[in-house]
C-alpha positions as CSV (number, residue, x, y, z in Angstrom):
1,X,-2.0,0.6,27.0
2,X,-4.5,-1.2,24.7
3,X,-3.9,-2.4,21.6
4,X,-4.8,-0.3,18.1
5,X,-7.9,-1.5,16.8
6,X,-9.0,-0.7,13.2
7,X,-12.5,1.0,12.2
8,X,-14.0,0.9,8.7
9,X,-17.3,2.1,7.9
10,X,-18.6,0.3,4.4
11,X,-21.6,2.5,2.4
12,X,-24.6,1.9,1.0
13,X,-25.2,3.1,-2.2
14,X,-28.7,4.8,-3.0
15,X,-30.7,5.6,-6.2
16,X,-31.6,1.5,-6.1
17,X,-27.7,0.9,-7.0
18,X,-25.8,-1.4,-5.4
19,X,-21.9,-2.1,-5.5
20,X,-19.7,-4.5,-3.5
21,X,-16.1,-3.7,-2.8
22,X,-13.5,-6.0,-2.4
23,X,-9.9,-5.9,-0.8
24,X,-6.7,-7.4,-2.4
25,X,-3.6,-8.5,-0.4
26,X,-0.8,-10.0,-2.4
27,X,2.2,-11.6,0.0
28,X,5.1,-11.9,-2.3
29,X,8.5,-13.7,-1.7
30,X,11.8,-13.9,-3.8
31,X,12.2,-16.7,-6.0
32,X,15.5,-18.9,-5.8
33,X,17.7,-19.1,-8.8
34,X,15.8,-20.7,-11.9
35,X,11.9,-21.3,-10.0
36,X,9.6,-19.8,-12.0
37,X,6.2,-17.9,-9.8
38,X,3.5,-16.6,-11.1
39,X,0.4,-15.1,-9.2
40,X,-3.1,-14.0,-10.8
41,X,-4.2,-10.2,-10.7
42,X,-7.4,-8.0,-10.2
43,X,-8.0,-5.5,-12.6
44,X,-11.2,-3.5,-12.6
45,X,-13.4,-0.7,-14.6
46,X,-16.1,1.1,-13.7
47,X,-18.8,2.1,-16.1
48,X,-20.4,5.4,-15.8
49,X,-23.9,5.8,-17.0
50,X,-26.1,8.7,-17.0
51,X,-28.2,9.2,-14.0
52,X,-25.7,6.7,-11.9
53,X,-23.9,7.2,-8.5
54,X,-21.8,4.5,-6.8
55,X,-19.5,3.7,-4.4
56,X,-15.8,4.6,-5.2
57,X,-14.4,3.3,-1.4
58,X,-15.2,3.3,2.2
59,X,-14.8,5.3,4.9
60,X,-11.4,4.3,7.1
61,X,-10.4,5.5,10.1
62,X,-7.7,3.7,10.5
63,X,-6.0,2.3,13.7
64,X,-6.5,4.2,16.7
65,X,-5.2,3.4,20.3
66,X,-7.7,4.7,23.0
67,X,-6.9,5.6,26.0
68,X,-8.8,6.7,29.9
69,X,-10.4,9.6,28.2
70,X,-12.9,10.0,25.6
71,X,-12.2,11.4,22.2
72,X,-12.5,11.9,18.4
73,X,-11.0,11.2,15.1
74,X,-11.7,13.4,12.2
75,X,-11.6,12.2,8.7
76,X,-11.8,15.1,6.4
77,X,-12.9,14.7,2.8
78,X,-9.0,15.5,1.7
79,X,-8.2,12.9,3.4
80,X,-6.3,14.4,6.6
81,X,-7.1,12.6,10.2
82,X,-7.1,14.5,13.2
83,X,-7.8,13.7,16.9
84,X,-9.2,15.5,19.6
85,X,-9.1,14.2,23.4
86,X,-7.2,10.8,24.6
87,X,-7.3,9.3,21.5
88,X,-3.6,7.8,19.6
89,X,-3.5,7.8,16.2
90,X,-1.6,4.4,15.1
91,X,-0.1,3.4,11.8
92,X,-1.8,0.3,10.3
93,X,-4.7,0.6,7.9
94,X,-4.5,4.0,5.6
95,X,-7.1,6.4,6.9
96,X,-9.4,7.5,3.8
97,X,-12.7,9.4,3.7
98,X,-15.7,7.9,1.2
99,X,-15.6,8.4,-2.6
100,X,-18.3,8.6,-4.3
101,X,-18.8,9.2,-8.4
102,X,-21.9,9.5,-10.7
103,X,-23.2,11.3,-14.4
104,X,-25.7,13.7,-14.6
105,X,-25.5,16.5,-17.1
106,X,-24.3,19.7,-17.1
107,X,-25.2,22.4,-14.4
108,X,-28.2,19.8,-13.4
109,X,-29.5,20.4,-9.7
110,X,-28.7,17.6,-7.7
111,X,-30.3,17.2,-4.1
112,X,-28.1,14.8,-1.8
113,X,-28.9,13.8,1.7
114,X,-28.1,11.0,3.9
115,X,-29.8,8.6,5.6
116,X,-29.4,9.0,9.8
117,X,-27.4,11.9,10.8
118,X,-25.5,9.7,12.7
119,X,-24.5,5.9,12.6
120,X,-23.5,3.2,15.3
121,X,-20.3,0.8,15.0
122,X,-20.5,-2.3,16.2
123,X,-17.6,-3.9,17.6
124,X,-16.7,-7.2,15.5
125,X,-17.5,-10.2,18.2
126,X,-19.9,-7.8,20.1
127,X,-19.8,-5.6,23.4
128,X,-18.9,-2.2,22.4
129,X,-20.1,0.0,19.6
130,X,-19.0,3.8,18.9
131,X,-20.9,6.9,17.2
132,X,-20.0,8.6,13.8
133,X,-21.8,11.5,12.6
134,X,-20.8,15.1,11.5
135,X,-20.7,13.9,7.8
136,X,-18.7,16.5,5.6
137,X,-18.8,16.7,2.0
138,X,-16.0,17.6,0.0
139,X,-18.0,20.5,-2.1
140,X,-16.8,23.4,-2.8
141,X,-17.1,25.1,0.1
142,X,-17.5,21.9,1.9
143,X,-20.7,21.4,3.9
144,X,-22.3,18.8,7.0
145,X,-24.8,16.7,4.9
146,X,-27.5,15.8,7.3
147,X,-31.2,13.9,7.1
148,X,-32.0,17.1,4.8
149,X,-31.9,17.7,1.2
150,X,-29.0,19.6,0.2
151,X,-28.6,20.5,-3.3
152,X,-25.7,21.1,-5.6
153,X,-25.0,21.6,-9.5
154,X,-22.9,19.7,-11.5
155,X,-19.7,21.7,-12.8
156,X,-18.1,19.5,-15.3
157,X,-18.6,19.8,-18.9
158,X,-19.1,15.8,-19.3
159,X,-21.4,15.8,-16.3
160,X,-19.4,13.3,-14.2
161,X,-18.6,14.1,-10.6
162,X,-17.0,12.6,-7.9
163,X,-16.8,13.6,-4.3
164,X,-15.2,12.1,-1.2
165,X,-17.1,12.2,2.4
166,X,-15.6,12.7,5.9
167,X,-16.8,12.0,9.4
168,X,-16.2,12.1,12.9
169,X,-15.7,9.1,14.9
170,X,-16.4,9.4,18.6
171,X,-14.3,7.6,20.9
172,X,-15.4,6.6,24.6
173,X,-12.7,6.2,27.1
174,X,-11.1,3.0,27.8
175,X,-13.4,1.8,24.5
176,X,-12.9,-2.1,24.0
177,X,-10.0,-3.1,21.1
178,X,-11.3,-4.9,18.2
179,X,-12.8,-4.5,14.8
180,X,-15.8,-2.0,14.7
181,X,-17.7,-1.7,11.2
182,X,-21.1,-0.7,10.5
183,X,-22.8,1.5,7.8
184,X,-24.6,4.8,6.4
185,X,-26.6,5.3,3.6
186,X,-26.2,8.8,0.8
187,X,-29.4,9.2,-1.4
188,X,-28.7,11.1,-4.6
189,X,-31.4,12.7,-6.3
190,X,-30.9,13.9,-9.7
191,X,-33.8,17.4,-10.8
């Protein structure tokens, strides 16, 4: 049995907008009697301007264990993972889909598409890679975003939205443990 290896897919942002992401991990340990610790925090804000869209957070598959036979793992834009084929779904890193958030105005068309209808992972160190594609957006009804404008109106009174992206990882058998990252591009195009 191999090791569970961890996949993360990082994403550009479009509409010449750019935003980095950052991971925080604290270690804490108890004090003895009268030591006093202290640790610095992160705190962050986003500002939402008209006309914007940014990244909220990446797309995480989580760990997986893979096994003689090839398979998937589903990250729907709720957030539930799924696997099809002879692929283990491991605890370790929390499985998320993508978040993304802008400001338009009310009822305003937007046209969103992405940038390859599917995307290559690259193994961390090299020698193995893995396909994603089958990008879902968490509309409402959900629908595949592809290479192809699709357009949708923006509900909310204030005019700013925020929508989270799934994807389906494809697994090849006996596929190599390790880090695999790689990313895929959203443009938004406000009318």
């Amino acid at each position: 049995m191999q090791l569970p290896f961890q996949i993360k897919i990082g994403n550009l942002i479009c509409r010449r907008l750019a935003v980095s992401t950052g991971l925080v991990c604290c270690v804490l340990a108890w004090p003895s009697a009268a030591q006093t610790v202290g640790t610095a925090v992160q705190a962050e804000a986003v500002v939402v301007t008209p006309l914007s869209f940014f990244k909220v957070d990446d797309l995480v598959f989580g760990s997986i264990v893979p096994s003689g036979a090839a398979g998937t793992v589903v990250i729907a834009p709720s957030g539930a993972r799924t696997k099809t084929g002879g692929v283990i779904l491991a605890s370790g890193a929390t499985p998320q889909p993508a978040r993304f958030a802008g400001m338009g105005s009310r009822n305003q068309a937007v046209n969103i598409r992405l940038g390859s209808n599917s995307v290559t992972l690259n193994r961390v160190g090299g020698g193995a890679n893995m396909t994603v594609n089958t990008f879902i957006i968490g509309s409402t009804p959900t629908a595949q975003l592809t290479t192809a404008p699709t357009t949708f109106r923006i509900a909310s009174s204030t005019g700013m939205f925020l929508f989270p992206v799934g994807a389906t990882l494809r697994v090849k058998a006996n596929q190599a443990p390790g880090s695999y990252t790689g990313n895929f591009a959203i443009t938004l195009q406000y009318q």
